[in-house]
NUVOMAR-959096 format. One record per residue: x, y negated, z of N, C-alpha, C in turn; residue in three letters. Coordinates in pm, whole numbers, plus 50000, padded with zeros to 5 digits. Layout:
XYZXYZXYZala
...
! end
This chain:
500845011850000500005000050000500884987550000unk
500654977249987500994961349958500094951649948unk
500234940649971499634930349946500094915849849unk
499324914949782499134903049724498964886549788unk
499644881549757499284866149825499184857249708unk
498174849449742498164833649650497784826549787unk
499174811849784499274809249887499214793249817unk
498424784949878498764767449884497994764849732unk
497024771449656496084768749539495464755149588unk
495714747149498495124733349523494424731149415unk
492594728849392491704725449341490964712949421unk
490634707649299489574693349316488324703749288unk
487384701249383485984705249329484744697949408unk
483214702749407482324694749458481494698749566unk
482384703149644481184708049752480894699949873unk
479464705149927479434694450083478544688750068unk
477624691450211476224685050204475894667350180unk
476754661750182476344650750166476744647350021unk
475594638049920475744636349806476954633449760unk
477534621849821478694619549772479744628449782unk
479974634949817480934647649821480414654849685unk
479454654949651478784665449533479284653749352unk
479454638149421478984627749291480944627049288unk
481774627149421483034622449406484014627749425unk
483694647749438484524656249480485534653349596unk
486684666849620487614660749683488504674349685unk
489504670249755490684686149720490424696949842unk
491374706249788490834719049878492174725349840unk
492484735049955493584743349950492904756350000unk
493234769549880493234779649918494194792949931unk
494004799950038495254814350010494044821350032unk
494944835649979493964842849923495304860249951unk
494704870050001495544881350038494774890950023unk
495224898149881494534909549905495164922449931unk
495294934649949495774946650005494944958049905unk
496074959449836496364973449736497244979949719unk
497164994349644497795000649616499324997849529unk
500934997949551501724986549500502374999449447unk
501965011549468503375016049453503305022749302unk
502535022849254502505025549077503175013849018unk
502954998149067503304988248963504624987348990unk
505484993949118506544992549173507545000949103unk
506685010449034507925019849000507855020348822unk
506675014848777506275015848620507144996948527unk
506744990148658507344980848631506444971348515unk
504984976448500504004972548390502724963448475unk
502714953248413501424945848453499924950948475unk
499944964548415498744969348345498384977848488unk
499444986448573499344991048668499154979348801unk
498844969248802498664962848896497974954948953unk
497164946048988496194931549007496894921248945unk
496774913948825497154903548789496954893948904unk
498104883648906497654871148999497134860548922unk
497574860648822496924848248764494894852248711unk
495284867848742493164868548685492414868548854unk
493254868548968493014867249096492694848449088unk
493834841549027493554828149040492344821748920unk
492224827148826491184823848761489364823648793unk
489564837648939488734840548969487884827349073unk
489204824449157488744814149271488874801049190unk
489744797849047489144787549027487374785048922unk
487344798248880485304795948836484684792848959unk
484914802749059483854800949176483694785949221unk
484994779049232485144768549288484754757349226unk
484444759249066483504747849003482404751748997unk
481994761549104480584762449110480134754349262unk
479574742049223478974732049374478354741149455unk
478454738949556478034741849711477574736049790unk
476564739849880476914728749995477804730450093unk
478354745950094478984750550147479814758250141unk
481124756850179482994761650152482244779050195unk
481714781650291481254797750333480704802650219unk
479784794550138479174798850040479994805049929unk
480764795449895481624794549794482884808449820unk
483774807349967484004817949998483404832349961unk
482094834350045481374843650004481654852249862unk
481304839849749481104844049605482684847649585unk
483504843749602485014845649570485364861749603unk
485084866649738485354875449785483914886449713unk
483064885749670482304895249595482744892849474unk
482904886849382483464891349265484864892949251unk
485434891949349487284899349391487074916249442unk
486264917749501485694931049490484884937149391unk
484244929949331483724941949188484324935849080unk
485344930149075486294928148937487304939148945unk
488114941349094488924944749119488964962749226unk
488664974849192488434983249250488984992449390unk
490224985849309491994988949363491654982649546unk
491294968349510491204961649625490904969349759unk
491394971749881491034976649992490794967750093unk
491444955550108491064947550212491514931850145unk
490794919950152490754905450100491154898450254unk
491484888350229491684882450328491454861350260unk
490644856150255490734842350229490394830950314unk
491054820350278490934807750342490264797250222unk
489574788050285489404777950202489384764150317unk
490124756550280490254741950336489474728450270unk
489024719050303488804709150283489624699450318unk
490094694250228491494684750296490894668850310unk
491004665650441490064648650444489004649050426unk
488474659450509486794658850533486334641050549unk
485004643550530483894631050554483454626750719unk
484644633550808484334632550931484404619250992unk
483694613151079484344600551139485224604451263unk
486364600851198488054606351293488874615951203unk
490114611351294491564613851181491454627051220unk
491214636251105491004650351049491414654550925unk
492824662150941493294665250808492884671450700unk
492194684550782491324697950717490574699650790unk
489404704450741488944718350800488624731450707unk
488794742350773488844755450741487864763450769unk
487824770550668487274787050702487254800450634unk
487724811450707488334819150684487584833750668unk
487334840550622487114855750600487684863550540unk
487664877450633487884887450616487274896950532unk
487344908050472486624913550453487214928250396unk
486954944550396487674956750406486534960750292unk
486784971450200486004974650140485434986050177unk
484054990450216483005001650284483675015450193unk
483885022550266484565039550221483335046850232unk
482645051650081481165058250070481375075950087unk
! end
């Protein structure tokens, strides 16, 4: 087993209950860890045996031009279609940040994070 990291993904997108967050976007930092099987791509040395990272990053950036009102939401969708794109996947791990929330007070980010293992039928 091994894991995958995409670490410090920085997207502009539109989420957040208040309109203006939806009319004037704002940035977001995400990592993203998933846990698969490494040891075929380790020894074949072929892309084909492995999780692309860049179709891992393509993934969180569709989700993420999809508006929200909410980063959980958006999370959510990331981590279900990272599991039925990806079969291999055994355990996800993501963050998503809001950098300079709409809070009144000096607040850099806020975060939130899920887990998630894939159900053994």
């Amino acid at each position: 087993m091994g894991k995958i990291c995409l670490k410090g993904i920085k997207i502009y997108a539109f989420h957040g209950c208040l309109k203006e967050e939806n009319i004037i976007g704002g940035n977001y930092k995400i990592n993203l860890t998933v846990k698969t099987n490494l040891e075929k791509p380790s020894k074949s040395d072929d892309l084909i045996d492995t999780i692309n990272y860049s179709s891992l990053y393509k993934i969180i950036e569709k989700e993420m031009s999809i508006t929200s009102s909410l980063i959980e939401n958006v999370c959510e969708r990331i981590l279900n279609t990272l599991f039925n794109s990806f079969p291999s996947i055994t355990k996800a791990s993501l963050q998503i940040s809001k950098l300079n929330p709409p809070i009144d007070g000096d607040i850099k980010e806020v975060s939130i994070k899920k887990k998630r293992k894939r159900s053994l039928k």
